[in-house]
Every structure is written in C-alpha cells, then in structure tokens.
PDB file of N, CA, C and O in Angstrom:
ATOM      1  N   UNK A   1     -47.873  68.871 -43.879  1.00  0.00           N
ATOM      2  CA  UNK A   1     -46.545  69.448 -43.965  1.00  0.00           C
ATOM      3  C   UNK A   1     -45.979  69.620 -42.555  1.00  0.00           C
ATOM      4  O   UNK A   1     -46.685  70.098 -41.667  1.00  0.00           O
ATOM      5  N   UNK A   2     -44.577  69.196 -42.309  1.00  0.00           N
ATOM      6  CA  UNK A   2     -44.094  68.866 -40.894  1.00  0.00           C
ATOM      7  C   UNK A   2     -43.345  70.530 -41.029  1.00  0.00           C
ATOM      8  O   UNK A   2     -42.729  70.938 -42.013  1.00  0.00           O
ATOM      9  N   UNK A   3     -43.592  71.248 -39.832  1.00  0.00           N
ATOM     10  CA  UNK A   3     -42.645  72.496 -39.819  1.00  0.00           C
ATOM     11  C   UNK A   3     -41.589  72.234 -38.351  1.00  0.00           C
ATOM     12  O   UNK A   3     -41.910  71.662 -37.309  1.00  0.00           O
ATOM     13  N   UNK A   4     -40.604  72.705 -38.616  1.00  0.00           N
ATOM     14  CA  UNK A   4     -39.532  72.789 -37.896  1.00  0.00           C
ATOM     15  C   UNK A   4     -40.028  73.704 -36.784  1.00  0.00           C
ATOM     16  O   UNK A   4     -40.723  74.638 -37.182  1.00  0.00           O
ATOM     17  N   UNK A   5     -39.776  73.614 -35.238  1.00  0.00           N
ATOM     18  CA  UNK A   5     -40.204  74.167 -34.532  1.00  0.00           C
ATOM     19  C   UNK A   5     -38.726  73.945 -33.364  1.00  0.00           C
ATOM     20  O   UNK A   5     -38.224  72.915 -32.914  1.00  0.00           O
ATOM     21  N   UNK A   6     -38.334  75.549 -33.147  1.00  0.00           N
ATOM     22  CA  UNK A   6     -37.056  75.227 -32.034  1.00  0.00           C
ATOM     23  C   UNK A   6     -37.674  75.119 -30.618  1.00  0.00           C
ATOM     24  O   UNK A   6     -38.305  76.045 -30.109  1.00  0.00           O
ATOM     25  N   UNK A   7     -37.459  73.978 -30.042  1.00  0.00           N
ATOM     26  CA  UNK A   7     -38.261  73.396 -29.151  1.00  0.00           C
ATOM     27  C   UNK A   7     -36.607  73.720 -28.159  1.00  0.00           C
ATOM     28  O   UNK A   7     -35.507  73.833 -28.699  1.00  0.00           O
ATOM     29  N   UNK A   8     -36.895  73.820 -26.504  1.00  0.00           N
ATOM     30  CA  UNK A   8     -36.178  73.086 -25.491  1.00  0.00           C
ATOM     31  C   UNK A   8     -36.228  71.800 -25.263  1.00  0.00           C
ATOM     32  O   UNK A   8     -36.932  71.483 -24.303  1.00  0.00           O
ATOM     33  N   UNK A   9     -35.695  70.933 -25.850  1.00  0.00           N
ATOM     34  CA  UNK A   9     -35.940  69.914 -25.524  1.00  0.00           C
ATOM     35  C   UNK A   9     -34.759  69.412 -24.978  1.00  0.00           C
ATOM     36  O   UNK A   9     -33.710  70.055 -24.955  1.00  0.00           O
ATOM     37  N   UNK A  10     -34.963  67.708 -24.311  1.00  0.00           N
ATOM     38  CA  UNK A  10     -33.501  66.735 -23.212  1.00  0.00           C
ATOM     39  C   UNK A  10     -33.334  66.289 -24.329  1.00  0.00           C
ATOM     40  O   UNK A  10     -34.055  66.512 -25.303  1.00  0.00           O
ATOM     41  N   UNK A  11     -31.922  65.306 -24.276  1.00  0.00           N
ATOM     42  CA  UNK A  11     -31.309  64.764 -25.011  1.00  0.00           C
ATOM     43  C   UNK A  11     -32.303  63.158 -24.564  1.00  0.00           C
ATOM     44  O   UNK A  11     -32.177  62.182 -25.303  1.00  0.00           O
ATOM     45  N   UNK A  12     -33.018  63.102 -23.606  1.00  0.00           N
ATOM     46  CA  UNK A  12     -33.728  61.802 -23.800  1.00  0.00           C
ATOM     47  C   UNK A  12     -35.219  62.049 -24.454  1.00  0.00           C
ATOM     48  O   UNK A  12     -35.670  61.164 -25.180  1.00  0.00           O
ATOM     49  N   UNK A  13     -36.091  63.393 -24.175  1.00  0.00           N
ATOM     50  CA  UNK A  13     -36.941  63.485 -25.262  1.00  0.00           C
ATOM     51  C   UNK A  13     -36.676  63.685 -26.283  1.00  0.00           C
ATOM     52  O   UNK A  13     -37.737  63.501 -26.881  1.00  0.00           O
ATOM     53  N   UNK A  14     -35.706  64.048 -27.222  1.00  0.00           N
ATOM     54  CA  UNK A  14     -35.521  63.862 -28.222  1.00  0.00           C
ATOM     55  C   UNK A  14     -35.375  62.596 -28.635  1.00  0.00           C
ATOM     56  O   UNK A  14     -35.614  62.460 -29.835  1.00  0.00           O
ATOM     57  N   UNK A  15     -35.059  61.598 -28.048  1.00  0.00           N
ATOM     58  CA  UNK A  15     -34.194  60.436 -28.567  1.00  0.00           C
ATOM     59  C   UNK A  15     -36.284  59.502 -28.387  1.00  0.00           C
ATOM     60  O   UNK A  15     -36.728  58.823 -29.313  1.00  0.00           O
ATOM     61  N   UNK A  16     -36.798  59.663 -27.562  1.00  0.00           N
ATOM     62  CA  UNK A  16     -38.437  59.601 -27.669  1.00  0.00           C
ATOM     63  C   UNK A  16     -38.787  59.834 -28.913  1.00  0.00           C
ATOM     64  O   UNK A  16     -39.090  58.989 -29.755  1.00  0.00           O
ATOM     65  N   UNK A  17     -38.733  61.422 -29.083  1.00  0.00           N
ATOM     66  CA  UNK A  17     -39.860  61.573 -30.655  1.00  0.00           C
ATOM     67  C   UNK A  17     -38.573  61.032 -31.477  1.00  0.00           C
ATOM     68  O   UNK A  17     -39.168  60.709 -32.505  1.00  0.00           O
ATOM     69  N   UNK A  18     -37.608  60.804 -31.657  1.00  0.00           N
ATOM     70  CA  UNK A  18     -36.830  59.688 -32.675  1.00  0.00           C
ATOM     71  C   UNK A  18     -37.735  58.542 -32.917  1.00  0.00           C
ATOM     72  O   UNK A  18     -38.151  58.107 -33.991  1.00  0.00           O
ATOM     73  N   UNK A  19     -38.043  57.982 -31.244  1.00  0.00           N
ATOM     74  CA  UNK A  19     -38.000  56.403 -31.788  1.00  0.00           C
ATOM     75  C   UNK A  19     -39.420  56.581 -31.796  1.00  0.00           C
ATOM     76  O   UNK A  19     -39.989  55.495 -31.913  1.00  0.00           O
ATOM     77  N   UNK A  20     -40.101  57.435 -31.725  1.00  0.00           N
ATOM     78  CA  UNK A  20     -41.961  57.155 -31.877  1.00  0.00           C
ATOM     79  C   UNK A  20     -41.832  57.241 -33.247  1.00  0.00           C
ATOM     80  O   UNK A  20     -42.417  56.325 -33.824  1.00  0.00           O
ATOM     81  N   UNK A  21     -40.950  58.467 -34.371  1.00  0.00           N
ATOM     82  CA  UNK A  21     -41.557  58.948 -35.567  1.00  0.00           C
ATOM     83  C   UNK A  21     -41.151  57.568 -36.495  1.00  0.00           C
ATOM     84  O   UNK A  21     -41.762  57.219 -37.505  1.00  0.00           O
ATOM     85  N   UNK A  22     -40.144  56.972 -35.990  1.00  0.00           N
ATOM     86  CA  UNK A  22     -39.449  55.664 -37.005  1.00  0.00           C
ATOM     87  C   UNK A  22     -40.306  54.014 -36.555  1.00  0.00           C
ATOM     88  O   UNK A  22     -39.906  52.929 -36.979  1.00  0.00           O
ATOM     89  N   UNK A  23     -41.609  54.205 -35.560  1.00  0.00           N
ATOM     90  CA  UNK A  23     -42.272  53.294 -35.439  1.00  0.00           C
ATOM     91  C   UNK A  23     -43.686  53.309 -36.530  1.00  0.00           C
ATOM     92  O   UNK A  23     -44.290  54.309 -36.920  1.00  0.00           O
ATOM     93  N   UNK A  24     -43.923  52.100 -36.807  1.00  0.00           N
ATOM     94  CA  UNK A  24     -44.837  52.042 -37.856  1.00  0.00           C
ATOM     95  C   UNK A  24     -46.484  52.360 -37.406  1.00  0.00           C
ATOM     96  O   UNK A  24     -46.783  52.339 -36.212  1.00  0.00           O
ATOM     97  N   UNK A  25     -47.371  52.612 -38.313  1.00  0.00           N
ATOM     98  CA  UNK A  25     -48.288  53.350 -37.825  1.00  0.00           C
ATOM     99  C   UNK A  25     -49.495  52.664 -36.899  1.00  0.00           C
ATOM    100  O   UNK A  25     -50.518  53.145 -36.412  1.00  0.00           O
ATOM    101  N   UNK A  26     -48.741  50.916 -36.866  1.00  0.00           N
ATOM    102  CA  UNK A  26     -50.063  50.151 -35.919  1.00  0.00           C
ATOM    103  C   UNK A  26     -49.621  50.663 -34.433  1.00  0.00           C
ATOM    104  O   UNK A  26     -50.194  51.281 -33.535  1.00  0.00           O
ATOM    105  N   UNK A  27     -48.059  49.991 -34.650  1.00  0.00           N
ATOM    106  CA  UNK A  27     -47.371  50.344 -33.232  1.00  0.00           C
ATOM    107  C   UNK A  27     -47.377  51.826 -32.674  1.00  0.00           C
ATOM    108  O   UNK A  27     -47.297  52.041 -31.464  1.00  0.00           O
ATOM    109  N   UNK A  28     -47.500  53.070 -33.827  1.00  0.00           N
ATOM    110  CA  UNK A  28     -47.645  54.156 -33.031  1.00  0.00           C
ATOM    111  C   UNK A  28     -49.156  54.140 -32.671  1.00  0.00           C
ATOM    112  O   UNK A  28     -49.647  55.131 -32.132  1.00  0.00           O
ATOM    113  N   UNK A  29     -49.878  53.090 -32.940  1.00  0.00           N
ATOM    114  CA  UNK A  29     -51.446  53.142 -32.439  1.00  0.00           C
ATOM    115  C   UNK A  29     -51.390  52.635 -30.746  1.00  0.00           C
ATOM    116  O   UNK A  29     -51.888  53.194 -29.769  1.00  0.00           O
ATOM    117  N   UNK A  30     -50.739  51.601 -30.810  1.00  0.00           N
ATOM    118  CA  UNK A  30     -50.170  50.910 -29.336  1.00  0.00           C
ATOM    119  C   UNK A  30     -49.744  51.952 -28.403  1.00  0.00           C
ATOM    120  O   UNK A  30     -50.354  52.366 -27.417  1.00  0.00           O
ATOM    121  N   UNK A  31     -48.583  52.322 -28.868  1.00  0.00           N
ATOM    122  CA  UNK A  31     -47.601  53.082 -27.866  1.00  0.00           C
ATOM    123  C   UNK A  31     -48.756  54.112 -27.385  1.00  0.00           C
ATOM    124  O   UNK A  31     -48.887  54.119 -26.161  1.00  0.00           O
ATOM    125  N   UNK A  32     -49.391  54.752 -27.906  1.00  0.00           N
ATOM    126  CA  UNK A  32     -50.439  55.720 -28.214  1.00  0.00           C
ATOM    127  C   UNK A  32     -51.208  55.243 -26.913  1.00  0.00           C
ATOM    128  O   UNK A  32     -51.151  55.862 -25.850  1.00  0.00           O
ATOM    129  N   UNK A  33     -51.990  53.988 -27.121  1.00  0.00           N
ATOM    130  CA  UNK A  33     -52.817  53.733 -25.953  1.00  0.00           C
ATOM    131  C   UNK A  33     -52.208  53.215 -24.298  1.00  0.00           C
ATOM    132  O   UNK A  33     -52.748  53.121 -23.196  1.00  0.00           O
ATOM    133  N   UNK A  34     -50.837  52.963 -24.813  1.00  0.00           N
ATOM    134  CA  UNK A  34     -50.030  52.723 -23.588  1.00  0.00           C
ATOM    135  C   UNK A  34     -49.854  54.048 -22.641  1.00  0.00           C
ATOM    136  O   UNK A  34     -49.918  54.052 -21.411  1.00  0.00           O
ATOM    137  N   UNK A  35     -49.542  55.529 -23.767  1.00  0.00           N
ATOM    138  CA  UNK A  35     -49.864  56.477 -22.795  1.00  0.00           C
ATOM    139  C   UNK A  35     -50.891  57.228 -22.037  1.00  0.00           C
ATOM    140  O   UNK A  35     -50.972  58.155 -21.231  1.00  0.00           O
ATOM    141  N   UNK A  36     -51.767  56.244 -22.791  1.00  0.00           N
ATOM    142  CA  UNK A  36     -53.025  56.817 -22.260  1.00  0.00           C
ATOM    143  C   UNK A  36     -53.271  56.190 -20.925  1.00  0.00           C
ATOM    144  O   UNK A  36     -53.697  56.745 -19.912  1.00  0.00           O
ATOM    145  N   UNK A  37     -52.850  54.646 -21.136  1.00  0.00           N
ATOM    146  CA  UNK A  37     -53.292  54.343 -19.849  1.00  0.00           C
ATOM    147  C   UNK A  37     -52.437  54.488 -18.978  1.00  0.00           C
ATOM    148  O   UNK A  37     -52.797  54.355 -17.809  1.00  0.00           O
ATOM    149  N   UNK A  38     -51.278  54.750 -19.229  1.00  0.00           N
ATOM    150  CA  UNK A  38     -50.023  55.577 -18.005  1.00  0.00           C
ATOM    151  C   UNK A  38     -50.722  56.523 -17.442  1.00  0.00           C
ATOM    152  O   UNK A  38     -50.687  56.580 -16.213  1.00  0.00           O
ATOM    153  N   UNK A  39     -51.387  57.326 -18.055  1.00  0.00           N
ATOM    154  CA  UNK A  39     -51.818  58.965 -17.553  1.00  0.00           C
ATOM    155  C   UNK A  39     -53.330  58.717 -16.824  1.00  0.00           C
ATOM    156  O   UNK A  39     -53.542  59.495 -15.893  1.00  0.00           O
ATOM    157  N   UNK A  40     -54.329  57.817 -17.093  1.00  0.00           N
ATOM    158  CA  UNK A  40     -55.191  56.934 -16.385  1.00  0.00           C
ATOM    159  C   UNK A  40     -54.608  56.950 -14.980  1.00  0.00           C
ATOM    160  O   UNK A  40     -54.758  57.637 -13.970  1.00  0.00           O
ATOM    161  N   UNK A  41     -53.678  55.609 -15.448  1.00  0.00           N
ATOM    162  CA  UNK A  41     -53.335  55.576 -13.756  1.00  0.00           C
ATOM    163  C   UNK A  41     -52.277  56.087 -12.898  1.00  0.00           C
ATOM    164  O   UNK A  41     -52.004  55.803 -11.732  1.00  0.00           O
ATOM    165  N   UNK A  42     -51.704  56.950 -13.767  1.00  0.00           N
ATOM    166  CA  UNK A  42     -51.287  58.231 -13.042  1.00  0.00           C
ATOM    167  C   UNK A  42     -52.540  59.465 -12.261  1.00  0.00           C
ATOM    168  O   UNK A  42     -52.376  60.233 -11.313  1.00  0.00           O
ATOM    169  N   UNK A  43     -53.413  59.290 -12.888  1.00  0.00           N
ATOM    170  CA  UNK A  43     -54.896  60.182 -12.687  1.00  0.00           C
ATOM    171  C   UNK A  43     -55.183  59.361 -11.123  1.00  0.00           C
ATOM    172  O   UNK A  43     -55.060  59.707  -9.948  1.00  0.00           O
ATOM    173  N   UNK A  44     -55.672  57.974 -11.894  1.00  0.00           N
ATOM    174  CA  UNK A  44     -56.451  57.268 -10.353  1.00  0.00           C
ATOM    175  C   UNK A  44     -54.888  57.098  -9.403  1.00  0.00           C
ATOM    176  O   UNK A  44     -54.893  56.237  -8.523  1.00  0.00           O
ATOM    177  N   UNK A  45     -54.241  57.514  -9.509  1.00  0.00           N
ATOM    178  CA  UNK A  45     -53.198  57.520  -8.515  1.00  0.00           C
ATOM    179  C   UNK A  45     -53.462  58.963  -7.459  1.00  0.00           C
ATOM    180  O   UNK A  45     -53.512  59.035  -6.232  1.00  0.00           O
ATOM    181  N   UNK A  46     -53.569  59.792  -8.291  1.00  0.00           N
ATOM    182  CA  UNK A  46     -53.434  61.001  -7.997  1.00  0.00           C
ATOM    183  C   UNK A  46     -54.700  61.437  -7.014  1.00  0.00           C
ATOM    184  O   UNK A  46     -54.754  62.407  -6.257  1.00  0.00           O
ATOM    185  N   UNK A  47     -55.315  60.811  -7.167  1.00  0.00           N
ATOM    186  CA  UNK A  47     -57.238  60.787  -7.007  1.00  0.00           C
ATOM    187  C   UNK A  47     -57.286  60.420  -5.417  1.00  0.00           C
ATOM    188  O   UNK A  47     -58.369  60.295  -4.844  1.00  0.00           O
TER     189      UNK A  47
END
C-alpha cells in the first residue's frame, strides 16, 4: 500500500520519481544499477 507522504521536494525531483514510477519493472532494475554505479564512482572519486 503506497501512502502519501508531504515531502519538500524540486520541481525536477519530482518530475524523477514521475519518470522512474511509469518505467517498467526490468528498466527500473537498470536505472537501479546505473545509480549504483554513479554513487561507486562518486565514492572512488571521493576516496
């Protein structure tokens, strides 16, 4: 069950969880590992 939660959010993260929730569930598997490896090498950046 999805509950409504009043978030602060930008008018560009919102328009994000738009286009993640209307992607299908392989591609939200993708996008999924794409941020992982953003934050990877945001990490070994940081390092």
């Amino acid at each position: 069950m999805e509950e409504n939660i009043k978030m602060n959010v930008t008018k560009e993260e919102l328009e994000i969880i738009q286009f993640y929730r209307n992607l299908s569930e392989e591609k939200k598997e993708i996008f999924q590992e794409f941020i992982c490896s953003l934050k990877n090498m945001m990490q070994d950046f940081n390092d």
